[in-house]
C-alpha positions in Angstrom: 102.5 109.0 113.6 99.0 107.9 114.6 97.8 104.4 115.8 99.3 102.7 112.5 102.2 103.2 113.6 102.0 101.4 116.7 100.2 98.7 114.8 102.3 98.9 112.2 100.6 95.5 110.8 101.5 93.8 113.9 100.9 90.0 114.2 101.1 87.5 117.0 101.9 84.5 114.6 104.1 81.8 115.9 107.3 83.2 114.7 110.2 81.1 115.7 113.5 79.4 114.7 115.5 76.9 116.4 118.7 78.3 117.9 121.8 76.9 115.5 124.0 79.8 115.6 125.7 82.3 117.7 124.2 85.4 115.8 120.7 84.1 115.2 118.7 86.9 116.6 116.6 86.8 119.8 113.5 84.1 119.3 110.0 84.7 120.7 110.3 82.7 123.3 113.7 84.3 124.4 112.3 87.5 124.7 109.6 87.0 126.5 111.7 85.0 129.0 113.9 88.1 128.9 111.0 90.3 130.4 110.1 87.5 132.6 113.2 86.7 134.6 113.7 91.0 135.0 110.5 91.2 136.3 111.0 88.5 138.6 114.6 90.2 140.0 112.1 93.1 141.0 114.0 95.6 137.8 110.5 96.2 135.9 107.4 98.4 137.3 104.1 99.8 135.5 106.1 102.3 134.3 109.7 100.7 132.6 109.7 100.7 129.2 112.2 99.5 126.7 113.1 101.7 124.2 115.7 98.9 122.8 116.3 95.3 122.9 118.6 92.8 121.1 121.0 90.0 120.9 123.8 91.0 122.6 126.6 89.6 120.2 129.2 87.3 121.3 133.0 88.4 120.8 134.3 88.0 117.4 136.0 85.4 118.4 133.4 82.9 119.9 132.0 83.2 116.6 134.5 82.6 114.4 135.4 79.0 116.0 131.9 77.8 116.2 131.0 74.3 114.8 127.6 73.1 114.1 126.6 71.5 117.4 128.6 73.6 119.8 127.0 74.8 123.1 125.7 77.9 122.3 125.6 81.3 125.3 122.4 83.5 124.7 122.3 86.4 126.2 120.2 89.4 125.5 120.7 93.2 125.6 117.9 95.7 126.9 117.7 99.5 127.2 114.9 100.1 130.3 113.6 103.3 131.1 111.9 104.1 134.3 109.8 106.8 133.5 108.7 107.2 137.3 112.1 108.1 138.5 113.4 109.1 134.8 116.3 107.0 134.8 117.8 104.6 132.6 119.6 101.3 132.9 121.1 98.7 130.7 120.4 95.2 131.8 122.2 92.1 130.3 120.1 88.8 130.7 121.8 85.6 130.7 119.2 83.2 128.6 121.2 80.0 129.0 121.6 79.9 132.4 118.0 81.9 133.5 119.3 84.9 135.4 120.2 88.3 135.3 123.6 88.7 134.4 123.9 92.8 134.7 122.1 95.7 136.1 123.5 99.0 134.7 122.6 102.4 135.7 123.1 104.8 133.3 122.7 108.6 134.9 122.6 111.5 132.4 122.0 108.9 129.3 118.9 110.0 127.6 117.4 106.5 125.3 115.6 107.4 122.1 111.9 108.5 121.8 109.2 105.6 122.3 106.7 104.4 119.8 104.3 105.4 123.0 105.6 108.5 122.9 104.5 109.3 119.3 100.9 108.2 120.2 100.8 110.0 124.1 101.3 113.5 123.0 98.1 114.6 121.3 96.0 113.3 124.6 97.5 116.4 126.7 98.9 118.2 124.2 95.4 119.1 122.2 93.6 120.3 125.8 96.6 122.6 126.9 95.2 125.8 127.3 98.3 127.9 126.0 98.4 125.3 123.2 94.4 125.9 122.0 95.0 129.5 121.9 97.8 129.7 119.7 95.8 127.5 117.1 92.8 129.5 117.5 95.0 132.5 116.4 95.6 130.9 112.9 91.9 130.3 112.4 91.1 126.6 113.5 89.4 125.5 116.6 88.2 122.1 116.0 90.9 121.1 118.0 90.4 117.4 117.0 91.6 117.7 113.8 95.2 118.6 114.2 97.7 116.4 114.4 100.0 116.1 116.6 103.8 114.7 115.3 106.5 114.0 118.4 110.3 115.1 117.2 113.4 114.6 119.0 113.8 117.5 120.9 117.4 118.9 119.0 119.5 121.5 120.3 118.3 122.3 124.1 118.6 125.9 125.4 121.0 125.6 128.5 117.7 126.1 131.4 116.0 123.1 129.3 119.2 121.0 129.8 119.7 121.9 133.0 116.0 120.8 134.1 117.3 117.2 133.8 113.7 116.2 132.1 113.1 113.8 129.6 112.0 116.5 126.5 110.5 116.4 123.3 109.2 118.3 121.1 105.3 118.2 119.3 104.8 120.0 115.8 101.3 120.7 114.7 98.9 120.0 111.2 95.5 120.6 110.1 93.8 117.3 109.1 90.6 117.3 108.8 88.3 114.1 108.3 88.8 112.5 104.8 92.1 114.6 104.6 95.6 111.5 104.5 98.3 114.1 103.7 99.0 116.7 106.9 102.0 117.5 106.0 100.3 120.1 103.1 98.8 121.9 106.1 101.6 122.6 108.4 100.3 125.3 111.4 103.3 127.1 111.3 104.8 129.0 114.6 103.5 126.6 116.9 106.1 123.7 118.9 105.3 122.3 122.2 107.8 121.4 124.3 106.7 118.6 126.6 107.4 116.0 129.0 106.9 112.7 128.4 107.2 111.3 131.6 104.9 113.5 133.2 102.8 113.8 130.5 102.2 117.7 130.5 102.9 120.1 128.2 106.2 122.1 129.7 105.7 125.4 127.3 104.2 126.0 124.3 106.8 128.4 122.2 104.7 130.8 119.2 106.5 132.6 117.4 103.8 134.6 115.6 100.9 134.1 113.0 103.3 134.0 109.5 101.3 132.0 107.0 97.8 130.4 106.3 96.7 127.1 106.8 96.0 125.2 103.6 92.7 124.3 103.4 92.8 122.3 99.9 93.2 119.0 98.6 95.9 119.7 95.9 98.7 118.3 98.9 96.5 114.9 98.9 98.2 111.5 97.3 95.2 109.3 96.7 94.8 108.4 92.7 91.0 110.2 92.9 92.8 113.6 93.5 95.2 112.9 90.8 93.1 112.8 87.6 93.2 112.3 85.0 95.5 109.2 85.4 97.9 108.2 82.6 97.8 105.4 81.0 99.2 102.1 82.7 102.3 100.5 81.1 102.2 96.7 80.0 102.8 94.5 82.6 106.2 93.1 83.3 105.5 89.1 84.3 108.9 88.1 86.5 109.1 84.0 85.7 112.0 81.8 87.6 110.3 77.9 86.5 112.7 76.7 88.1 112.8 78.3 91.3 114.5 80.5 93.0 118.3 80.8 93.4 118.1 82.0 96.9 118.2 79.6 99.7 117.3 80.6 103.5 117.6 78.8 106.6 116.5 81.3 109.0 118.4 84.3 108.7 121.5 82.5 106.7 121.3 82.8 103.0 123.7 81.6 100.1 123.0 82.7 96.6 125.0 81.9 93.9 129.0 82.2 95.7 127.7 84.3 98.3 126.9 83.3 102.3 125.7 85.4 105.0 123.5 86.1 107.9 120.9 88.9 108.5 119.8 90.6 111.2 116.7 93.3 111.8 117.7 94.7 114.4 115.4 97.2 116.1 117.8 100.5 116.0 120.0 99.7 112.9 117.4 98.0 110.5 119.2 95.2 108.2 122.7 94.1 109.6 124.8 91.7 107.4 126.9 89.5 109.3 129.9 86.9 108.2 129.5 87.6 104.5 131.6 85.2 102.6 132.3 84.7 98.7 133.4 80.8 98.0 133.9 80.4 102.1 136.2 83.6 102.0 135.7 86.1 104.9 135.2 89.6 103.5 132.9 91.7 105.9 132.4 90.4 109.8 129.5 92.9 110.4 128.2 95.6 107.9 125.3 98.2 109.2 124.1 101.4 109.2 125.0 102.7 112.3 123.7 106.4 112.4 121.7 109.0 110.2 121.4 112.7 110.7 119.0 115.4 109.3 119.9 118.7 110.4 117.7 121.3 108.7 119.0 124.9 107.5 116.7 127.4 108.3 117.7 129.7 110.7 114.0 130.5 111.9 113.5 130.3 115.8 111.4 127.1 115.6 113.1 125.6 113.1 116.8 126.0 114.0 116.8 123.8 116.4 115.5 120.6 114.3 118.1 117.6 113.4 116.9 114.2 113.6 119.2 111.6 114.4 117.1 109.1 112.7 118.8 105.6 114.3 119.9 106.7 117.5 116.8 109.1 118.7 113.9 106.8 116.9 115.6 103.4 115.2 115.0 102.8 112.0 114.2 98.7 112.4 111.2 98.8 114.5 110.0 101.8 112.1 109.9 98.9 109.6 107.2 98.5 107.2 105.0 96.0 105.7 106.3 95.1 102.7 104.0 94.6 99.6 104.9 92.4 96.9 104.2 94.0 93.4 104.7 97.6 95.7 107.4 97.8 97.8 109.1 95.2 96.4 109.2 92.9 93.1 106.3 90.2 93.2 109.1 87.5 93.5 110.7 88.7 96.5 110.9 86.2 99.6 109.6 88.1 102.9 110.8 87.5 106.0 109.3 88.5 109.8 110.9 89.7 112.9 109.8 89.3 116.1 110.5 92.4 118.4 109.4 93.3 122.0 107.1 96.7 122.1 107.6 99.9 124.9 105.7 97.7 127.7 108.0 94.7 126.8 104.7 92.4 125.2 105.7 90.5 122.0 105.1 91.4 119.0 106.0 89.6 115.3 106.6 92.6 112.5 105.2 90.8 109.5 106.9 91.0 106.3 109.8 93.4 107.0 112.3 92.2 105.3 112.4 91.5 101.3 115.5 89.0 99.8 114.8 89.1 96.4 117.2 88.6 92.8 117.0 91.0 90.2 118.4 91.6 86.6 121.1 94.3 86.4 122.1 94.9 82.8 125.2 93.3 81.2 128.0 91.6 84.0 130.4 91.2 80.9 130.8 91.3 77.2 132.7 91.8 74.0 131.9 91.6 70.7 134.8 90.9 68.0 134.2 91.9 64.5 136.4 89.6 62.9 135.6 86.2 64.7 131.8 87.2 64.7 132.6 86.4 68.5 130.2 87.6 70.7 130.6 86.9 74.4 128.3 88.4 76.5 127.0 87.4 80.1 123.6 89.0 81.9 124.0 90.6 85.7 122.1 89.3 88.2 122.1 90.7 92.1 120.6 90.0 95.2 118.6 92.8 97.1 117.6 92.7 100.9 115.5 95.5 101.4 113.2 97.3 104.0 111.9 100.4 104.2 111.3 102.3 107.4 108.7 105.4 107.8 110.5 108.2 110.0 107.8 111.0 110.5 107.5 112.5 106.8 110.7 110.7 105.1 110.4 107.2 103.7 113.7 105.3 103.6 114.1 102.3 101.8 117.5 100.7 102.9 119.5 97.6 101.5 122.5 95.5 100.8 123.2 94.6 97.4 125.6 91.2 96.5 127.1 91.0 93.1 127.9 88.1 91.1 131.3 90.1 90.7 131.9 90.1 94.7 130.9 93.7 94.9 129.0 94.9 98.0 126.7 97.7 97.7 125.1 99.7 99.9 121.7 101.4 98.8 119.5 103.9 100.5 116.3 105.4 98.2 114.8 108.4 99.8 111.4 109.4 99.5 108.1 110.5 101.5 107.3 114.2 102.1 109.7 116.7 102.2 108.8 119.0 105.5 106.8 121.7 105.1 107.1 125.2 106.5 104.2 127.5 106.0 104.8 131.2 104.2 102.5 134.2 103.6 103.4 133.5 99.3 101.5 131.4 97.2 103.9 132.1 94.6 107.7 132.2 94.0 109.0 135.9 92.7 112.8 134.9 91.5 114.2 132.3 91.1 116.9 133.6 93.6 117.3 132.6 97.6 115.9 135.4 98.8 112.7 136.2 101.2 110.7 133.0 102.2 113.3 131.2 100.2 116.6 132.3 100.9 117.2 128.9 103.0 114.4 126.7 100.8 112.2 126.9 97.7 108.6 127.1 97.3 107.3 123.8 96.6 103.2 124.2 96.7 101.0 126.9 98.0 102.1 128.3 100.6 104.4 126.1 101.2 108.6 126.4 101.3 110.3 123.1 101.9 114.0 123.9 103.7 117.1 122.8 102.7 118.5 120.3 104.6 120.8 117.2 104.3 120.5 113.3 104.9 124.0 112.2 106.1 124.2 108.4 106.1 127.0 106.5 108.5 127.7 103.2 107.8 130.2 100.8 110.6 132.0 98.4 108.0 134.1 95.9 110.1 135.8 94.2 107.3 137.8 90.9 107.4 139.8 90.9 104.3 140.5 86.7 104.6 140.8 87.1 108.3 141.4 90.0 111.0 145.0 90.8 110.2 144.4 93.4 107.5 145.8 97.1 107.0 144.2 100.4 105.8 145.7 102.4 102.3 144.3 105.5 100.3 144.6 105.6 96.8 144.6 109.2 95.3 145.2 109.8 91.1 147.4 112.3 90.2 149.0 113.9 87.3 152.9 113.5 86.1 154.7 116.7 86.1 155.2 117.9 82.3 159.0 116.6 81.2 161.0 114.1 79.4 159.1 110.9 81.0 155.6 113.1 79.7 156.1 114.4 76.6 152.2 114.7 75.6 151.3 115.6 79.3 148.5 112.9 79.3 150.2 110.3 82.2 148.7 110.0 85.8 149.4 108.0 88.2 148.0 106.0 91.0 149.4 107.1 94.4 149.4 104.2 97.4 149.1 106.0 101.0 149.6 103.5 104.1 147.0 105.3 107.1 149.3 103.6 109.9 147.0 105.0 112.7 144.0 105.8 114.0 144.6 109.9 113.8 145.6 109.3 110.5 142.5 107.7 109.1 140.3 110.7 109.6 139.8 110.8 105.7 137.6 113.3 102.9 136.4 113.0 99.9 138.2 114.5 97.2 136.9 114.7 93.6 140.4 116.0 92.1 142.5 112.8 92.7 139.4 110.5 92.9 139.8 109.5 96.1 139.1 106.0 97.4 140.3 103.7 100.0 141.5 99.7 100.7 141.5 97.5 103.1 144.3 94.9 102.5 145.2 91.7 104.0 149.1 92.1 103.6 149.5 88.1 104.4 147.4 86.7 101.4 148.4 87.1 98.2 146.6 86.6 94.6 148.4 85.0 91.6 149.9 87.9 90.8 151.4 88.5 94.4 149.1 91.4 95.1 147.7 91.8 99.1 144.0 90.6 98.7 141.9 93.6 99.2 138.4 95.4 98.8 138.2 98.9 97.8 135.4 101.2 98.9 134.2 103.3 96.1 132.1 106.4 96.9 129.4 107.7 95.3 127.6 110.7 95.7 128.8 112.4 98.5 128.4 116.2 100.3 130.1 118.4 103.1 128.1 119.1 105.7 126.9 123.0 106.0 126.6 123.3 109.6 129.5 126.5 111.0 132.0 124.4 112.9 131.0 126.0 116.4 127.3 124.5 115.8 125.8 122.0 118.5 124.6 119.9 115.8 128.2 119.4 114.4 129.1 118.8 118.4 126.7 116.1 118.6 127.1 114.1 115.2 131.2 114.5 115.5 131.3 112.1 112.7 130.3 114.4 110.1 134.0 116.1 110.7 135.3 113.0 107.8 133.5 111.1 105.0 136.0 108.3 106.2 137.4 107.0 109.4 139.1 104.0 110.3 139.5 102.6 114.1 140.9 99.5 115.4 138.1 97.3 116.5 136.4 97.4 120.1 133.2 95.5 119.9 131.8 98.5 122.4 132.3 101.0 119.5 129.1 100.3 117.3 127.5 103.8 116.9 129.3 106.7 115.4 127.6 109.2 117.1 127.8 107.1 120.6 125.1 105.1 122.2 122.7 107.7 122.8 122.5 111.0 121.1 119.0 111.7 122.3 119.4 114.9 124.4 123.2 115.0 124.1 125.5 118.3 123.6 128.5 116.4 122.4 129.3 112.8 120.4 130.9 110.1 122.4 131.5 108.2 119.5 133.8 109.4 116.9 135.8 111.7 116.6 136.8 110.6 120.4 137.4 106.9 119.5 140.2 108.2 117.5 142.6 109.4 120.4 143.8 105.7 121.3 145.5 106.5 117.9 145.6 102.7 117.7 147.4 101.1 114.9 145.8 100.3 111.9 148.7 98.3 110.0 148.2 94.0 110.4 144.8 94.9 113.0 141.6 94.3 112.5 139.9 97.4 110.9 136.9 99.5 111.3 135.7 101.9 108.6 132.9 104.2 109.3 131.8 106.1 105.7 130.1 108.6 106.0 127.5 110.0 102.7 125.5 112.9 102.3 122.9 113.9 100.3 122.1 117.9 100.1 118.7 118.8 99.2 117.9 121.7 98.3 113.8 121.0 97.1 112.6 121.2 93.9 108.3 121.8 93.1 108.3 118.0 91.3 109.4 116.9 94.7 106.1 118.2 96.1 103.1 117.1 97.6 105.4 113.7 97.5 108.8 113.5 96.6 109.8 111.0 93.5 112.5 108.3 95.2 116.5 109.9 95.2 119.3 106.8 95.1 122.5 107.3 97.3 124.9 104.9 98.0 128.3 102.8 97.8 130.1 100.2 96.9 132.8 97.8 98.4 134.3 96.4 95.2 137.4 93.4 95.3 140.7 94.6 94.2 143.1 92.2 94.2 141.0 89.7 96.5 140.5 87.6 93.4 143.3 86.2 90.7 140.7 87.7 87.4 137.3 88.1 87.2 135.5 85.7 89.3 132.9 86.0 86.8 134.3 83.9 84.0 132.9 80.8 85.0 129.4 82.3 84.9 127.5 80.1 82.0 125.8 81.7 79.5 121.8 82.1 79.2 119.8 80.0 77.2 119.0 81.9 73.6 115.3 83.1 73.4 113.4 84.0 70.6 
């Protein structure tokens, strides 16, 4: 990923917030206090690193009773690596009252790959003898030129887990000078496997000379290799003359009914916290707490690739830049985070957080032909947005509040899908067979795997408070008889998940499948349980044979749906460290408490996919692909709680 992304449009400003909340996330000067009082307890050396540091949350509780002015405890969570001895600790740091509060270790936890360790790699890994010898085979020896991309290292063969090393694993492309898109020029057969800590390349595996290198520009995205260019459309001129409706202090925002708090937090990207609609609890903590890739080609250097894109690389301090009038509309409000980098030296991400409003169609309307009535009321939303840069995917990633109490979730995929390189320059069915029986021929030389983006998202829902019970609703058809004489009724069939083991739910198109949390004590005008329903939208099965590693390690992908009891420790679906790992200690093992899930407070984890099988309009850059959900009130409200929404102005 190059020096950009260490850079990443990094800024030393003088970032900071006055603490006046529990959840505010860690200031500048707290975490460079953090490093400070470890380094004074002796824990730090020239080679610790921090692959992760955050707030460390107070309990539910402690939240939920604080008043403006309360004493407020600060503490702060950090992964540290010591790459000299190749262990790994977690240290809790007490920021209120100066001092180290906890000194983990943690033997056999692998953390997730380092920003240094995308940059490293090319230093060794280009003068390794075995590694110049299998790119001279394909044709290229200024050496200089290729580029050297870090991966997770996937699925390990038993002798490579055994070794105890921190792995990972270094893919190779031809860029020459001038050239911005590598990914066109994959050198394909070569991986090194190498080790970080000792900075030396541990094998280089070649599996043969299969394809040519592209030497072109037809894979480049700049607009001077595109032309002709079409014409531009008109400018659309966004106009609020007024002001905007959005009001931040800090990380809390209300808009229009809504109130909430945000956090960027460097594995998980944007976290909502305490969302309320008119002061009514409705989601404690919403975040996406895992995403796995696992490609499906069954080729000897490519079997054994999976990213789990949160908890190998995080997806927060992958953040970009945002642009105004690019990234996002010209009117969004951009925020900046402050993070701590691998050495533990501050750094402010400028910029990485957009908080915008945007027009959505029609919220309501109906037109009656014999009044001449016509009632009809625009839909307005807010958006916060990033968009994080993993390797050759782009991912932009938000929340979306409705005016309607929906809450959506949103993730837009886009970038470059990865390459493998192939003899054929063109396709000879359209069937999978050949190069393409597990992908498609997207450019020259160039078949693009299938593979799947599986997105889990950790939904800890407080339906007007904690005590609140999970149902599935499931449609189904009345038998044929007396009661269904035209054979045209359905109905809507209420299941109570009472338990843990119960709540490992799928998707299922035939019934239309959805699911409720309820809060059986509070009751609407109509003496309903207020609730919110999760709505899916598109949705896969995961391909992987049930006996697969990858399936062993992301044990989440086993349901679209599962519901837990809340333990503040459970926060990652796949468990706190899947880097290196043979099996999830997250879910599906949370599960065998069996816990009750009737009056508790609830946890859902949903779980969408998107399968991708590549297309050639997807190449040399792939047009953006929308997934999502949506949390949607049923019941929580006595009608629409959009009625009393005034209508617009008339204009001419």
């Amino acid at each position: 990923m190059k020096k950009a992304l260490l850079a990443l449009a990094l800024s030393f400003s003088a970032w900071a917030q006055p603490i006046t909340h529990p959840l505010d996330p860690l200031t500048e000067g707290e975490l460079t206090e953090m490093v400070s009082i470890l380094k004074a307890d002796g824990k730090l050396n020239d080679r610790s690193r921090f692959p992760m540091v955050t707030l460390l949350e107070p309990s539910k509780e402690t939240v939920r009773s604080f008043k403006p002015g309360d004493p407020i405890r600060r503490q702060a969570f950090a992964v540290v690596l010591d790459r000299g001895e190749n262990k790994m600790y977690e240290a809790v740091v007490d920021l209120t009252n100066h001092k180290l509060a906890s000194w983990t270790p943690k033997p056999g936890m692998v953390p997730g790959v380092l920003i240094e360790e995308f940059e490293d790699p090319p230093k060794y890994v280009r003068s390794d003898p075995a590694w110049q010898a299998a790119i001279a085979k394909r044709g290229i020896t200024d050496f200089e030129n290729v580029q050297i991309d870090t991966w997770g290292v996937g699925v390990l063969s038993p002798a490579d887990r055994k070794s105890g090393k921190r792995l990972i694993r270094c893919l190779s492309f031809y860029r020459p000078k001038g050239v911005r898109n590598p990914f066109y020029r994959p050198i394909e057969g070569v991986v090194a496997l190498v080790d970080p800590n000792e900075r030396k390349v541990v094998r280089v595996e070649d599996t043969g000379v299969v394809a040519p290198v592209n030497k072109g520009l037809e894979g480049e995205l700049n607009p001077e290799n595109q032309m002709p260019l079409r014409e531009p459309l008109k400018p659309i001129v966004h106009s609020q003359p007024e002001g905007s409706s959005i009001i931040t202090k800090g990380t809390e925002v209300s808009w229009d009914n809504w109130t909430f708090r945000y956090t960027m937090h460097t594995r998980e990207g944007l976290v909502l916290n305490d969302v309320r609609y008119k002061g009514r609890p409705i989601l404690y903590r919403g975040s996406l707490c895992e995403m796995v890739v696992p490609y499906g080609s069954p080729a000897e250097n490519w079997s054994w690739r999976n990213a789990f894109d949160l908890g190998e690389y995080g997806v927060g301090r992958l953040a970009n830049t945002l642009r105004r009038g690019f990234d996002v509309p010209t009117h969004a409000v951009l925020k900046d985070t402050a993070f701590v980098d691998d050495f533990g030296k501050l750094y402010v991400q400028k910029d990485n957080v957009a908080i915008y409003e945007k027009e959505s169609g029609i919220l309501w309307k109906h037109k009656d032909y014999d009044s001449l009535m016509d009632q009809v009321r625009p839909a307005r939303e807010l958006h916060l947005t990033y968009v994080a840069t993993v390797g050759n995917y782009d991912y932009a990633l938000g929340w979306v509040l409705g005016q309607d109490g929906s809450i959506a979730a949103e993730a837009q995929l886009t970038g470059i899908v990865l390459a493998q390189g192939v003899p054929e320059a063109q396709s000879t069915t359209i069937e999978a067979k050949g190069n393409e029986r597990y992908g498609r021929l997207v450019g020259k030389h160039i078949v693009a795997p299938n593979h799947q983006h599986f997105f889990n998202f950790r939904l800890d829902l407080d339906v007007d408070g904690t005590k609140n019970s999970l149902v599935e609703i499931n449609n189904q058809a009345a038998p044929a008889g007396p009661e269904n004489p035209l054979k045209n009724a359905f109905s809507r069939e209420v299941t109570w998940l009472a338990n843990e083991k119960e709540a490992g739910r799928d998707m299922n198109m035939h019934s239309c499948r959805s699911w409720m949390v309820i809060n059986p004590d509070h009751k609407n005008a109509l003496n309903q349980p207020t609730g919110y329903q999760l709505m899916p939208g598109e949705n896969s099965v995961p391909y992987l044979h049930p006996d697969s590693p990858i399936y062993e390690r992301a044990g989440f992908l086993k349901h679209h749906l599962w519901g837990t009891q809340y333990r503040p420790e459970e926060q990652y679906a796949a468990g706190m460290y899947p880097n290196q790992s043979t099996t999830s200690s997250g879910l599906p093992g949370w599960q065998n408490d069996n816990a009750s899930l009737q009056n508790q407070d609830v946890v859902l984890w949903y779980t969408c996919g998107v399968t991708h099988n590549p297309r050639p309009e997807e190449w040399p850059v792939m047009p953006s692909h929308r997934t999502g959900f949506k949390l949607i009130p049923n019941g929580f409200f006595d009608r629409n709680p959009t009625m009393d929404v005034p209508a617009p102005k008339e204009t001419k």
